[in-house]
C-alpha positions as CSV (number, residue, x, y, z in Angstrom):
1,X,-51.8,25.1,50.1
2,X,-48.9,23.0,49.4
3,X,-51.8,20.2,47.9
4,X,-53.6,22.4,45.9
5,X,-50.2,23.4,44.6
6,X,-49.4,20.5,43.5
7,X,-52.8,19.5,41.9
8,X,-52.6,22.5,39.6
9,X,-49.2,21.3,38.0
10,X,-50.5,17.7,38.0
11,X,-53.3,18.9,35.7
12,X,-51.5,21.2,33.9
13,X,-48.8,18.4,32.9
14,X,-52.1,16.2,32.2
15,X,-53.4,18.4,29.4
16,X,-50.2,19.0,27.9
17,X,-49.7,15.4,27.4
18,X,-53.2,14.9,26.3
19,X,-52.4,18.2,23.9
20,X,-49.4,16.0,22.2
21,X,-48.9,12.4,22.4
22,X,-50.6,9.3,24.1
23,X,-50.6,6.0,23.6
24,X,-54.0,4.6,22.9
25,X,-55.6,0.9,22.1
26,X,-56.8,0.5,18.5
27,X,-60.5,-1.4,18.5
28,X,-61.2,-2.6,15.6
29,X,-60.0,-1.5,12.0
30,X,-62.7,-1.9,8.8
31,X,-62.4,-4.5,6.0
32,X,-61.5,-1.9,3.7
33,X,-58.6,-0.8,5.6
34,X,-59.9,2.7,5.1
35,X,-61.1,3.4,8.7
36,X,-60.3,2.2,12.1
37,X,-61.9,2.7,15.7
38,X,-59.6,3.6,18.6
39,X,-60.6,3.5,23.3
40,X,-60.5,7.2,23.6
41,X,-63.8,9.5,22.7
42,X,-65.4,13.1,24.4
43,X,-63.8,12.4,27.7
44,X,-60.6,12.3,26.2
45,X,-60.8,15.6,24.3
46,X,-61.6,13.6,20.7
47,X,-63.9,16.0,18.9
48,X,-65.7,15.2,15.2
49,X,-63.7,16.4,12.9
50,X,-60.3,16.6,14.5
51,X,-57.4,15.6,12.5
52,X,-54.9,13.7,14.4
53,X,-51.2,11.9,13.7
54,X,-51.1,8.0,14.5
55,X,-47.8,6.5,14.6
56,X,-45.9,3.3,15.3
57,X,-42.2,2.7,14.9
58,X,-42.5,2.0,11.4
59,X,-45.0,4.7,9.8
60,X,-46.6,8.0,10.4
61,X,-50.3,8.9,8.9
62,X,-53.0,11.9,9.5
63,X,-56.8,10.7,10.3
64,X,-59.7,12.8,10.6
65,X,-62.4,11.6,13.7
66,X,-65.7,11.0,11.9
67,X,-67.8,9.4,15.0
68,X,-66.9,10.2,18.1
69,X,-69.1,8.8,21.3
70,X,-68.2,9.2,24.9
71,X,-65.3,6.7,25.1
72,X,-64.7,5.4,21.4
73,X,-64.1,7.3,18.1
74,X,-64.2,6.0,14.4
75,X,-61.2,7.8,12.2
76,X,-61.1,8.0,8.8
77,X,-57.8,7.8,6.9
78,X,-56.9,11.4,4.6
79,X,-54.9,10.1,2.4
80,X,-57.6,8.2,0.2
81,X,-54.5,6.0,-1.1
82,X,-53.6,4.4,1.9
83,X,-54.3,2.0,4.5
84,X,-54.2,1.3,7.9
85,X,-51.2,-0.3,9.1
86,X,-52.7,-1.4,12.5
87,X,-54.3,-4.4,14.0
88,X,-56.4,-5.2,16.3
89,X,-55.6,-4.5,20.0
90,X,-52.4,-3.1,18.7
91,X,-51.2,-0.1,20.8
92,X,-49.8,3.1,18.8
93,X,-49.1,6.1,19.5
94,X,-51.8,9.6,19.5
95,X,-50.7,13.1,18.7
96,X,-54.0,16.0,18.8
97,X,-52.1,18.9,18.0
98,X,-52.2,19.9,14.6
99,X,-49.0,22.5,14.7
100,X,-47.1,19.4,16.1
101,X,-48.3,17.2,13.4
102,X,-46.6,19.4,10.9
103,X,-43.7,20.3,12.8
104,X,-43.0,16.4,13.9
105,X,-43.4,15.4,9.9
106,X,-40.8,18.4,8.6
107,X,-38.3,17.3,11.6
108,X,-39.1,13.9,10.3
109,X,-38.3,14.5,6.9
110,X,-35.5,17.1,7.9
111,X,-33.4,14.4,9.8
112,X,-34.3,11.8,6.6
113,X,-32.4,14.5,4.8
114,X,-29.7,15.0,6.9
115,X,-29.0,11.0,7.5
116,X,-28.7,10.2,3.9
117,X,-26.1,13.2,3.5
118,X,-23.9,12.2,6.9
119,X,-24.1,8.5,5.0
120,X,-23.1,10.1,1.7
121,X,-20.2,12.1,3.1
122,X,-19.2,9.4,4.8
123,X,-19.3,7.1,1.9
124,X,-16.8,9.8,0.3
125,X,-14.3,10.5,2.4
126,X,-13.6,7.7,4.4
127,X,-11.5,5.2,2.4
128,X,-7.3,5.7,1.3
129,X,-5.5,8.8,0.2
130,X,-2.2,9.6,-1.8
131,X,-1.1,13.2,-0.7
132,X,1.9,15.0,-2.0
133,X,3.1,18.4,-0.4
134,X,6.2,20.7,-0.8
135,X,7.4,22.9,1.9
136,X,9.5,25.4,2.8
137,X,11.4,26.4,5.9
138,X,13.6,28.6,7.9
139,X,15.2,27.2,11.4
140,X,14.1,29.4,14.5
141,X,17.4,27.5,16.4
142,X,19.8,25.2,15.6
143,X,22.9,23.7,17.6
144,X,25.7,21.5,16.4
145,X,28.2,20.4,18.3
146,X,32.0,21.5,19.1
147,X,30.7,24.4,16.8
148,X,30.0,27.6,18.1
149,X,26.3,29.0,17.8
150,X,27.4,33.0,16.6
151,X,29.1,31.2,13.4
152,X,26.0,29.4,12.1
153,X,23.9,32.8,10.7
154,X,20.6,30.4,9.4
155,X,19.4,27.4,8.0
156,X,16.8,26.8,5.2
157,X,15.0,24.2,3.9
158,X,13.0,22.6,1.1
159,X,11.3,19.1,1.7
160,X,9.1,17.0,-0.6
161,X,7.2,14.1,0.5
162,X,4.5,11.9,-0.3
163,X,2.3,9.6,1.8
164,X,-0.6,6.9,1.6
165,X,-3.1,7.3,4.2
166,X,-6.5,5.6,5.5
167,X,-9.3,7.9,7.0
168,X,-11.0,5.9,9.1
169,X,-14.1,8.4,10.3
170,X,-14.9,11.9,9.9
171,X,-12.2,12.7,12.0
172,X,-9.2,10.7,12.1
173,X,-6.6,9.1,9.8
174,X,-3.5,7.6,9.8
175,X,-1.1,7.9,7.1
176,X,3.0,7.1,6.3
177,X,5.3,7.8,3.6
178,X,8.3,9.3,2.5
179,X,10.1,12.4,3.3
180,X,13.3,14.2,1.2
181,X,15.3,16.9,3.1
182,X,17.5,19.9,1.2
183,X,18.4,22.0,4.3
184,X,21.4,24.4,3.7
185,X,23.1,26.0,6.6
186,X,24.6,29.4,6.4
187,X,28.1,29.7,8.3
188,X,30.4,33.1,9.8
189,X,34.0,33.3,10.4
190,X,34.7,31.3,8.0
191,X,31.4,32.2,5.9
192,X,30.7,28.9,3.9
193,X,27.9,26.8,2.8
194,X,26.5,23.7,4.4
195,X,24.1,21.9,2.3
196,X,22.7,18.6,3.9
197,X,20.3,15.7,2.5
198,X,18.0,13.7,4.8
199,X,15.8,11.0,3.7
200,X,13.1,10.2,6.2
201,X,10.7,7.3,6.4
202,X,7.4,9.3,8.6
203,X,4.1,8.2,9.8
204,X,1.7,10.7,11.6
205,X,-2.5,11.0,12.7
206,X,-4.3,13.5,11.3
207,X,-7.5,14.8,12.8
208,X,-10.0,16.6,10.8
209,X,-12.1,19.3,12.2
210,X,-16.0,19.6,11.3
211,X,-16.8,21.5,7.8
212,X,-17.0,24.8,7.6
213,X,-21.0,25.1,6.4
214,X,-22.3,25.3,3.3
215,X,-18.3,24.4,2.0
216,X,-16.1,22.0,1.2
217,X,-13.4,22.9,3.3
218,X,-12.3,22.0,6.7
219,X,-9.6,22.8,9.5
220,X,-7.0,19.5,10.5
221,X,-4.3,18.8,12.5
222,X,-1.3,16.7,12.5
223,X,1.1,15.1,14.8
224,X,3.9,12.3,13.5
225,X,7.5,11.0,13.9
226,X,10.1,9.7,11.1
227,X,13.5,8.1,10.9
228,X,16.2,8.2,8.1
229,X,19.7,9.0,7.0
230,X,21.6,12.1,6.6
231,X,24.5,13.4,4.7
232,X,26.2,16.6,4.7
233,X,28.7,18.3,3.3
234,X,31.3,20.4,5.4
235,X,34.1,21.9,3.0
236,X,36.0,19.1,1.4
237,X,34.5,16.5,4.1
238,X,30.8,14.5,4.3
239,X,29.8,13.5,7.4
240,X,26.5,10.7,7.5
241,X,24.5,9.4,9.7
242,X,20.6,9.1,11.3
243,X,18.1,11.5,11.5
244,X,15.3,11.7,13.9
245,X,12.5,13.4,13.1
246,X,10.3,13.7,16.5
247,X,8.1,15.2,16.5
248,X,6.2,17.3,13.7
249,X,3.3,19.1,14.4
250,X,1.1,21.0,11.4
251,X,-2.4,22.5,11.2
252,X,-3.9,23.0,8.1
253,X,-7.1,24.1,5.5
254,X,-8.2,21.7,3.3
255,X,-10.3,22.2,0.4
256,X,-12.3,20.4,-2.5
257,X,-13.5,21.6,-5.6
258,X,-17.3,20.9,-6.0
259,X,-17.8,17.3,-7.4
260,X,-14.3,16.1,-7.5
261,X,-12.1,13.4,-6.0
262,X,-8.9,15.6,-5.1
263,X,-8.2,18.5,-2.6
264,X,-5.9,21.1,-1.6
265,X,-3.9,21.7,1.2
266,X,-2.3,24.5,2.7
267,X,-0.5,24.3,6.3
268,X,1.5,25.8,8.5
269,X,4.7,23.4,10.3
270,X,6.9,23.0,13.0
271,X,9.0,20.1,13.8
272,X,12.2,19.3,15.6
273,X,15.4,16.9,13.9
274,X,17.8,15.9,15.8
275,X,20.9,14.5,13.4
276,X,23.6,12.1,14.8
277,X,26.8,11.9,11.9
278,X,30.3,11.2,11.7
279,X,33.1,12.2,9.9
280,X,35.1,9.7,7.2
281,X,37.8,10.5,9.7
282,X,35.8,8.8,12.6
283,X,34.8,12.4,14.5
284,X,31.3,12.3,15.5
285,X,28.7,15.2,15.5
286,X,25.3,16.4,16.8
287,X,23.1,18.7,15.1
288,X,19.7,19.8,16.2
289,X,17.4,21.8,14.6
290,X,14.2,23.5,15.1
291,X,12.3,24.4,11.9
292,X,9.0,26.6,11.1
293,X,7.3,25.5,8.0
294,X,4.7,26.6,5.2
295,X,3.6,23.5,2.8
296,X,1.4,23.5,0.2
297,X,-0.1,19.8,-1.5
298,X,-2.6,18.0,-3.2
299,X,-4.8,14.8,-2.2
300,X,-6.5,12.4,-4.2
């Protein structure tokens, strides 16, 4: 049972492959070019008048069977323009059915299509970028120290930077740049005003998502670090110092308007600063900082 089993699915698979693609031995071809004669005839399931896809690596052509005998046929080009690409002895490869002639020509053409635009998108976005963005900010906790927390009420900020940045693929790029801080602290008991300045040099990866279809727009992420100097005013005294940025996280939407070189950007941040200053007196003080951030920029 077991045999006859296995003879049924060993025919089966036979006529599917003979339904679709072989690999057959070219004969001869004519002078003209026009015609050519190929090892595989009645026994092979070649009929007169079937139209049939020959291919090689290089081309793809439709030929109709005008003679066929028990083990040879003679095909006939349809396109009267062309010629036959094949030699002698040459081995290319046979497809019968007609639906799969069509279908393998519009995937043919399909991923011709598709190639030339991944190459043209490519060709447009990967190269360097100047993006500017403006955010603003609220702290979700801060700490500084020999102060206590219930007399610092909030902390808000404003920053500005711009960067240069490479994209190297459809997905990631590296960028660095500049960074400029206005954070101002709210204080209790006594109330007062702390306004800071930080300058930050920063350098982060970005990694785009896919785009959305049919759109110009696309989902990225962010993750970078940055160094610089802080300054801050408390009363009649300025305490400076460093500032570590480390690290900032965003995720973003970026759009393009259609055929032009510059997009938008929205984003959402969060990042944590830890400052290090001291006093003109010599007193030294800790301050960190946790922020939440909304940016908005531009890229060209």
């Amino acid at each position: 049972m077991i045999k006859y089993i296995l003879i049924f699915f060993l025919s089966i698979s036979s006529s599917i492959a003979i339904a679709n693609e072989n690999l057959v031995i070219v004969q001869s071809v004519s002078n003209t070019k026009k015609t050519f004669v190929v090892r595989k005839g009645r026994d092979f399931g070649i009929s007169k008048g079937q139209v049939s896809l020959f291919s090689t690596t290089d081309i793809s052509f439709t030929a109709r069977a005008t003679e066929v005998t028990r083990y040879y046929s003679l095909w006939s080009l349809i396109d009267k323009e062309a010629i036959v690409p094949f030699k002698q002895d040459e081995v290319v490869t046979y497809t019968s059915s007609i639906e799969r002639i069509w279908s393998e020509v519009a995937l043919t053409k399909l991923r011709e299509v598709e190639t030339k635009q991944q190459e043209s998108y490519l060709r447009n976005i990967v190269g360097n970028y100047i993006s500017i963005r403006a955010s603003w900010g609220k702290s979700l906790s801060q700490s500084t120290s020999e102060v206590s927390a219930e007399s610092l009420d909030s902390r808000t900020t404003l920053h500005f930077e711009a960067t240069y940045s490479k994209r190297m693929n459809r997905h990631l790029e590296f960028g660095g740049g500049i960074r400029i801080d206005s954070d101002t602290a709210i204080g209790s008991n006594p109330e007062r005003t702390i306004p800071s300045t930080r300058n930050f040099l920063i350098a982060d990866i970005t990694y785009h998502f896919n785009q959305f279809r049919n759109s110009n727009a696309h989902i990225y992420s962010g993750l970078g670090a940055g160094i610089g100097v802080s300054s801050t005013e408390v009363g009649d005294s300025t305490k400076t110092g460093s500032a570590t940025l480390l690290p900032y996280f965003r995720l973003g939407y970026e759009t393009s308007p259609e055929k032009t070189k510059y997009s938008f950007m929205a984003e959402v941040q969060i990042e944590s600063i830890v400052v290090d200053e001291t006093f003109t007196t010599g007193d030294e003080q800790s301050t960190g900082i946790v922020n939440s951030k909304f940016a908005v920029g531009v890229k060209f």
